[in-house]
ROSE-4610 file (N, C-alpha, C; in Angstrom, 1 decimal, always signed):
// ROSE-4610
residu = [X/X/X/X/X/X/X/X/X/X/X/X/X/X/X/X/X/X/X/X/X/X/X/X/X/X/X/X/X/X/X/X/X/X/X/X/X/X/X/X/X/X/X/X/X/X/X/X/X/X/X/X/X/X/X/X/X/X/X/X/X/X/X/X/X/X/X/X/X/X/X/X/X/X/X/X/X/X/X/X/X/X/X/X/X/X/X/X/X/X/X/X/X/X/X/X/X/X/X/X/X/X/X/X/X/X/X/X/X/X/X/X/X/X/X/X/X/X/X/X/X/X/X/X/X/X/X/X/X/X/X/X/X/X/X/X/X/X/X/X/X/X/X/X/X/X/X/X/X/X/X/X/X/X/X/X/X/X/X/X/X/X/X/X/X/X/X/X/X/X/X/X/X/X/X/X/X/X/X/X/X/X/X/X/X/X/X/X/X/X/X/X/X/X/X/X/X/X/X/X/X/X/X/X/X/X/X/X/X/X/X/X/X/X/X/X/X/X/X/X/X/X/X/X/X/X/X/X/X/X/X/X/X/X/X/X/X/X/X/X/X/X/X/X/X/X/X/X/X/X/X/X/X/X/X/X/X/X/X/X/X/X/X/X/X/X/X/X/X/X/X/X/X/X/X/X/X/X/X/X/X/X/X/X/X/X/X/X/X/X/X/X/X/X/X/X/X/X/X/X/X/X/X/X/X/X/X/X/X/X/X/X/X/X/X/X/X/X/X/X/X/X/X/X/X/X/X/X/X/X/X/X/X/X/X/X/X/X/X/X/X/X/X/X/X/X/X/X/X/X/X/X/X/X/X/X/X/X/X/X/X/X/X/X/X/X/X/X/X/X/X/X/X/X/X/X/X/X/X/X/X/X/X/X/X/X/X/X/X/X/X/X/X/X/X/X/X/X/X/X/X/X]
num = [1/1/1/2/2/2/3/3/3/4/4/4/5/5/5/6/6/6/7/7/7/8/8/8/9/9/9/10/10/10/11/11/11/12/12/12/13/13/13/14/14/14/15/15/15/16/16/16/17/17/17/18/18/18/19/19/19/20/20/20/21/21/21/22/22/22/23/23/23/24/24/24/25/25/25/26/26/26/27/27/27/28/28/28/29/29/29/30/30/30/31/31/31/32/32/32/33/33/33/34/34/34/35/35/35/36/36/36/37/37/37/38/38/38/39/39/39/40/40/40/41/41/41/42/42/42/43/43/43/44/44/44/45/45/45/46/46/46/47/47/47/48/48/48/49/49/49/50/50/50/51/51/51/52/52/52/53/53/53/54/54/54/55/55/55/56/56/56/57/57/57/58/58/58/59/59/59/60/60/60/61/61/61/62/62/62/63/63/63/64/64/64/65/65/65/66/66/66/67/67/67/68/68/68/69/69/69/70/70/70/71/71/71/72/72/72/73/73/73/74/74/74/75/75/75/76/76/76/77/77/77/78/78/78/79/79/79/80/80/80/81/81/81/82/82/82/83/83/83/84/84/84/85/85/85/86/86/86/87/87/87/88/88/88/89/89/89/90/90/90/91/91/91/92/92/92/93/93/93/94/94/94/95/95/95/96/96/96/97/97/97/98/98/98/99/99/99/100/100/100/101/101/101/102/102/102/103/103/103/104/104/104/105/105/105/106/106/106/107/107/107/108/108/108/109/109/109/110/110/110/111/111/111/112/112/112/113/113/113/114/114/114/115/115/115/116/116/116/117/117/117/118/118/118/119/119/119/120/120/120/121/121/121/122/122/122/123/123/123/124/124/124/125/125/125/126/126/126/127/127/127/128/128/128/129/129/129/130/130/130/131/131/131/132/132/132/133/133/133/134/134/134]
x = [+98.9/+99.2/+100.7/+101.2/+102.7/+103.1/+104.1/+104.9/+104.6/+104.4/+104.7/+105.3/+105.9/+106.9/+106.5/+106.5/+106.1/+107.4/+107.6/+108.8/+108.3/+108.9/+108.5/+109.9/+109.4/+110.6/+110.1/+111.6/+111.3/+111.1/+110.3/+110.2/+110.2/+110.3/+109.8/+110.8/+111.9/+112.8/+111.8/+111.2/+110.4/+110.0/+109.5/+109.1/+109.9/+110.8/+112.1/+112.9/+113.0/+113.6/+112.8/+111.3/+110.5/+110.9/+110.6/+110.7/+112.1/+113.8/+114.8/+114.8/+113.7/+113.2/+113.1/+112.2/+111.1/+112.4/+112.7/+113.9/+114.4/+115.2/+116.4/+115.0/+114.1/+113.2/+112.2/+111.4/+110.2/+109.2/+108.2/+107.2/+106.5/+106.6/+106.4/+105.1/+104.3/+103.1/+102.6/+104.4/+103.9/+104.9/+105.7/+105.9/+105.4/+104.5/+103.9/+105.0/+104.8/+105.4/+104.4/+104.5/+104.4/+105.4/+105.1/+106.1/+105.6/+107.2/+106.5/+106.6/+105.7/+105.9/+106.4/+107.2/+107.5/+106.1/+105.1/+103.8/+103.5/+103.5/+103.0/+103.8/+102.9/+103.5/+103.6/+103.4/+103.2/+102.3/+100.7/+99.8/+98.7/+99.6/+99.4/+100.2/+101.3/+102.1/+101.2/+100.9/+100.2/+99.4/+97.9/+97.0/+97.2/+98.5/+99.0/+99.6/+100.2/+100.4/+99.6/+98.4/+97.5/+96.8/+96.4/+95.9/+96.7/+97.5/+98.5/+98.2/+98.3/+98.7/+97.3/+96.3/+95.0/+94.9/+94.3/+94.2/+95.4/+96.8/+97.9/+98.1/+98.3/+98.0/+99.6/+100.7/+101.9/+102.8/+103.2/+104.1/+105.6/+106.8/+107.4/+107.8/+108.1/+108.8/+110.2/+110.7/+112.3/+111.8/+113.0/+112.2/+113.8/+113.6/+114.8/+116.1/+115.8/+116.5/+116.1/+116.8/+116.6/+116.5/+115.4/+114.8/+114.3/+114.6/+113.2/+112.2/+111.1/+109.9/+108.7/+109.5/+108.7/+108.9/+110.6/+110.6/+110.2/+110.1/+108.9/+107.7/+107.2/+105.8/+105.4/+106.2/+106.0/+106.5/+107.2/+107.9/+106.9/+106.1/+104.8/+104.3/+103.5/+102.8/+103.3/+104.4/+105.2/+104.9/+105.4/+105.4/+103.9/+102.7/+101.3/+101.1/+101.6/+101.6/+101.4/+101.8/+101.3/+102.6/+102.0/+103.7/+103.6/+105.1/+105.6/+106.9/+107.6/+109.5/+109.2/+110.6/+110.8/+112.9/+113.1/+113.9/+114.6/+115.5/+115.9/+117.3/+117.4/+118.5/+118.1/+117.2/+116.8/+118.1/+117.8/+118.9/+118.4/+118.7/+118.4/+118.7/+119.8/+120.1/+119.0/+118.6/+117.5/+116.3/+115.9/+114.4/+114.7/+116.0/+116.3/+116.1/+117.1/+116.9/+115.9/+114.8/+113.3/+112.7/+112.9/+112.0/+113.1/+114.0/+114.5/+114.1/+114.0/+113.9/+112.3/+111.2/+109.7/+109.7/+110.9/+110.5/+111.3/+112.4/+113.0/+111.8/+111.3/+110.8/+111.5/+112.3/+113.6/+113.6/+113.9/+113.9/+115.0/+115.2/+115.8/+116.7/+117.7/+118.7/+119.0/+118.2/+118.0/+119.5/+119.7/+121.1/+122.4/+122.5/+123.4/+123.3/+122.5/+122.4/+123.2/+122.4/+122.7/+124.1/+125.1/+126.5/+127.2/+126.8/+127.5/+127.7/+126.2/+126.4/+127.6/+127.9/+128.6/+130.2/+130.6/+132.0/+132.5/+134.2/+134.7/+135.1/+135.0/+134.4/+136.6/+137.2/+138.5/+139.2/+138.9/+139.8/+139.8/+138.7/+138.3/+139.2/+139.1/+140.2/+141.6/+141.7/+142.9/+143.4/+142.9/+143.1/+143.4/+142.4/+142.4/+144.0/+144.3/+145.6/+146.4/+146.3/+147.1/+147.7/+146.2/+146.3/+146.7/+146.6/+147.1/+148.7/+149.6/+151.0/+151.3/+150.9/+151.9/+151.6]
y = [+109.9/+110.8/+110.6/+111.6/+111.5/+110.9/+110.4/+109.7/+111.2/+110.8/+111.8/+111.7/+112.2/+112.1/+112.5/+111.5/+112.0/+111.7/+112.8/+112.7/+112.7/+111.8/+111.8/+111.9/+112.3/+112.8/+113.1/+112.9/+113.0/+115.0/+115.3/+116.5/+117.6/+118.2/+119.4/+119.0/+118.6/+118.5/+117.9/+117.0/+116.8/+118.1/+118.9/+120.4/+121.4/+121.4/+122.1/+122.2/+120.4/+120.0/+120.7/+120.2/+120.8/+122.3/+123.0/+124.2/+124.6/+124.3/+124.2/+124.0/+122.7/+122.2/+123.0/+124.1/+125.0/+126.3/+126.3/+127.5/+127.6/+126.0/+126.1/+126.0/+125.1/+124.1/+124.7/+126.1/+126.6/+125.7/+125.7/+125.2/+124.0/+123.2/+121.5/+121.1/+120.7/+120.4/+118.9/+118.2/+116.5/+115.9/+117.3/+116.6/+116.8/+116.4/+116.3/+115.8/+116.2/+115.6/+115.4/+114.0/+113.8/+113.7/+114.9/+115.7/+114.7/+113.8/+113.5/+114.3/+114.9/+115.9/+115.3/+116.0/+115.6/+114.7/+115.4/+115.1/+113.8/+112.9/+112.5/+111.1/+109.6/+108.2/+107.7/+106.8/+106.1/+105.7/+105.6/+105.4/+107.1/+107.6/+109.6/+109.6/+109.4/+109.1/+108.6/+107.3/+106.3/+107.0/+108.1/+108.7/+109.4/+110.2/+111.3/+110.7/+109.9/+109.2/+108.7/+108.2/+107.7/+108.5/+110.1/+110.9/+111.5/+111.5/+112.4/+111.6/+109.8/+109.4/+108.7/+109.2/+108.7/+109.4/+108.8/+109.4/+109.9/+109.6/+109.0/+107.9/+108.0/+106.5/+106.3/+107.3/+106.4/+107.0/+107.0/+107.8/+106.8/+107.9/+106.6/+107.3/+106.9/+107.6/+107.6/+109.2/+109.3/+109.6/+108.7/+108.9/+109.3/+110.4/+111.0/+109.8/+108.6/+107.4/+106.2/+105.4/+104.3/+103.8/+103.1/+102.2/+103.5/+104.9/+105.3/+105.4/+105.7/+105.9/+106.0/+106.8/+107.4/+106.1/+105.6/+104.6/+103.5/+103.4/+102.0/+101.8/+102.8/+102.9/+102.6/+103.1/+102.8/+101.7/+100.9/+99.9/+98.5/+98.9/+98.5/+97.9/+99.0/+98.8/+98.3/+98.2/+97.5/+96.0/+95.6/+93.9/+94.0/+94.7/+94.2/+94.2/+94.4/+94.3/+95.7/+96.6/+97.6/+97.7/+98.4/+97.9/+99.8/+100.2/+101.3/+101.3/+102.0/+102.3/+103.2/+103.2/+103.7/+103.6/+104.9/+105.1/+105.5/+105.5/+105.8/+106.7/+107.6/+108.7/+109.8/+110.0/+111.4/+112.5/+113.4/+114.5/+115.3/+116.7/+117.1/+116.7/+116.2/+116.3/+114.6/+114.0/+113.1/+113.6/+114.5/+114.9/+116.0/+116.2/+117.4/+116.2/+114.7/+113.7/+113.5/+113.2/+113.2/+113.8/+115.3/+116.0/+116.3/+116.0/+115.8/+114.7/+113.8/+112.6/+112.3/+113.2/+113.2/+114.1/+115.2/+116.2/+115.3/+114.4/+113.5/+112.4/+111.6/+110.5/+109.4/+109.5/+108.5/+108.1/+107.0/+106.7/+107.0/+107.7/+108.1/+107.0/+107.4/+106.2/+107.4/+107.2/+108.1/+107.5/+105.7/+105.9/+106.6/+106.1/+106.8/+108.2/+109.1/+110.4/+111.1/+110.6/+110.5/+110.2/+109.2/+108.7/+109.9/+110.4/+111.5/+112.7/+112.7/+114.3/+114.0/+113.7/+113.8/+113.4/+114.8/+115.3/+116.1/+115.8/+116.6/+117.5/+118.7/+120.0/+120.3/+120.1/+120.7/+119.7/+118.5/+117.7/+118.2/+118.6/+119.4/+120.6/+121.4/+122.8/+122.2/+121.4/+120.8/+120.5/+120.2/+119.7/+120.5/+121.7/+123.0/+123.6/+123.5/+124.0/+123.6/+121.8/+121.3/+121.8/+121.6/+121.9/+123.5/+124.6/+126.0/+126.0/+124.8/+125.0/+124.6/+123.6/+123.0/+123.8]
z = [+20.5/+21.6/+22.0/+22.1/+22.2/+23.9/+24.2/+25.5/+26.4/+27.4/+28.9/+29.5/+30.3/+31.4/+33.0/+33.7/+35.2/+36.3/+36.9/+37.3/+39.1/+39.6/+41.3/+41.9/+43.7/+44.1/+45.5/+46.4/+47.9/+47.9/+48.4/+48.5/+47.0/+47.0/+45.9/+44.6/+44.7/+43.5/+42.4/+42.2/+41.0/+40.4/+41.1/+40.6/+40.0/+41.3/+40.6/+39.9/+39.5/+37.8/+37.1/+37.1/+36.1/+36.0/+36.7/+36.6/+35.7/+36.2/+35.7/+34.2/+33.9/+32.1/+31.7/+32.3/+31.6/+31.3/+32.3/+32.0/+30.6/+30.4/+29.0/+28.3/+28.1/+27.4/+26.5/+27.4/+27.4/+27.9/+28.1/+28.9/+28.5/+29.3/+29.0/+29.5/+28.8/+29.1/+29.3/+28.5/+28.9/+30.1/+30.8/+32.0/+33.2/+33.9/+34.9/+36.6/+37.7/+39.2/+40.4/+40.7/+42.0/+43.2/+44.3/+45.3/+46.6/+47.0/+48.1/+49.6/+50.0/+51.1/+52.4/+53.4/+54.6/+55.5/+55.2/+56.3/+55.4/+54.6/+53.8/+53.7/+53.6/+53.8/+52.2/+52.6/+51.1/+50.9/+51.2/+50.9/+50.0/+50.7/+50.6/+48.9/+48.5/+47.5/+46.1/+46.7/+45.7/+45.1/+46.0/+45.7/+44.4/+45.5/+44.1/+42.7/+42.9/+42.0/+40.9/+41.1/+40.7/+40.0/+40.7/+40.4/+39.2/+39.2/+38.1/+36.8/+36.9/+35.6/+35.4/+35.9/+35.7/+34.0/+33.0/+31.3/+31.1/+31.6/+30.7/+29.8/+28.5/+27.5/+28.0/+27.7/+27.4/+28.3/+29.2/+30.2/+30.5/+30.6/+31.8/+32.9/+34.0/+34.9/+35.8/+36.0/+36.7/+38.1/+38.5/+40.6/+40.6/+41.7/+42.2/+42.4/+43.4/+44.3/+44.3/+44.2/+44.1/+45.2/+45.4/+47.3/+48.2/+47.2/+48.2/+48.1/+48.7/+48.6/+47.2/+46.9/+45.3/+44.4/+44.8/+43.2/+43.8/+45.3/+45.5/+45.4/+45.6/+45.4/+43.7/+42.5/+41.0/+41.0/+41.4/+42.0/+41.7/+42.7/+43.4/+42.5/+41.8/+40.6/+39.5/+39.5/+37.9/+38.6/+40.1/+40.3/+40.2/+40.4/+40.3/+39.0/+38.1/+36.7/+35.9/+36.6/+35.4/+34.5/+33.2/+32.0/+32.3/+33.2/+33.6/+33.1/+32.5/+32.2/+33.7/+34.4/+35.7/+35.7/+35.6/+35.8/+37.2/+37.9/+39.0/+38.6/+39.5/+39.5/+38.7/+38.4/+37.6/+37.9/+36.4/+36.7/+35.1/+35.3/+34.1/+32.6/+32.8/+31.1/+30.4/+31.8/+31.2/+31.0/+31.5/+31.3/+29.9/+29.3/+28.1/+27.6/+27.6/+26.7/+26.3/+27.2/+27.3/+25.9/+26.2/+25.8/+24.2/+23.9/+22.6/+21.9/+22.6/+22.1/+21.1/+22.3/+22.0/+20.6/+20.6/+18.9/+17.9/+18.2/+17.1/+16.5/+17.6/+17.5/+18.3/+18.1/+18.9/+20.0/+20.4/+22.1/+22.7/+23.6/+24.6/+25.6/+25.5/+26.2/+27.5/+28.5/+29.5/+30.5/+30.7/+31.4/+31.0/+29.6/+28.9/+29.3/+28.8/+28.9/+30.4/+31.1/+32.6/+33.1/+32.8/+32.9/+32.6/+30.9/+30.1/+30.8/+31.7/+32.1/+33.4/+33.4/+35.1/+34.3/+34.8/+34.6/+35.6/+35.9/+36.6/+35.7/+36.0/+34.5/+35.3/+36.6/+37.5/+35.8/+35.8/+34.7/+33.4/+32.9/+31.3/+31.4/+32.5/+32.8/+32.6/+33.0/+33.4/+31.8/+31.2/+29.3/+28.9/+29.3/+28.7/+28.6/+29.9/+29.9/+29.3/+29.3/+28.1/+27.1/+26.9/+25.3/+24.7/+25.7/+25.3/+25.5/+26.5/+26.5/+25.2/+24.4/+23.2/+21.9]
C-alpha cells in the first residue's frame, strides 16, 4: 500500500490546501484532513484524528504550526510511542512534493521543498531587469 498523507490544521485550511492539490494535481485520494473547528478542544481533535488514520498502514503528517493544537495533539502520540513523520509548517509545494514523490518512489525532502518555495518573486523581477539592460 502506497504512503498517505494526512494533513491537520487550525480551522479549514487543511481542506483548502487539499482542495488547492486537487486543482494543479487532479484528485487525491491518499490525502486525507483533520479540521480543527473553532467550537472544538483537543480531546474533539484527537477523535478526529484517530478517526481519520484508523486502517492507515503508512501515513505521515503536515500540521499547519508548530505548538499549536493540531501538531500537539500528533505530538502526543509520537511521545506515547506511535512511529508518526509529523511535519510542521505545511504549505503547498510540500504536499506537490508529497504527491511527486509517492509516483517517483522517492522520499520527499518536505523541509527542503518548503525553504525553496519561499521567494521574494519583487527580487526575481528585479534580476529580470538586470538582466534585459546588459
Amino acid at each position: 500500500m502506497a504512503k498517505e498523507l494526512v494533513l491537520v490544521s487550525h480551522g479549514r485550511f487543511c481542506e483548502e490546501l487539499k482542495a488547492s492539490t486537487e486543482m494543479i494535481m487532479g484528485p487525491q485520494e491518499s490525502i486525507h484532513t483533520v479540521a480543527l473547528l473553532p467550537e472544538e478542544g483537543p480531546e474533539d481533535f484527537t477523535a478526529k484524528f484517530e478517526a481519520t488514520v484508523q486502517g492507515l498502514e503508512d501515513y505521515i503528517v503536515f500540521a499547519d504550526l508548530l505548538g499549536g493544537t493540531p501538531c500537539n495533539t500528533v505530538s502526543r502520540l509520537i511521545l506515547e510511542g506511535r512511529a508518526i513523520d509529523l511535519y510542521a509548517g505545511m504549505n503547498l509545494p510540500m504536499v506537490i512534493e508529497f504527491i511527486n514523490s509517492s509516483l517517483t518512489g522517492n522520499e520527499g525532502d518536505y523541509p527542503e521543498r518548503a525553504k525553496e518555495s519561499i521567494v521574494k518573486v519583487n527580487d526575481l523581477l528585479s534580476n529580470l531587469d538586470d538582466d534585459e539592460d546588459e
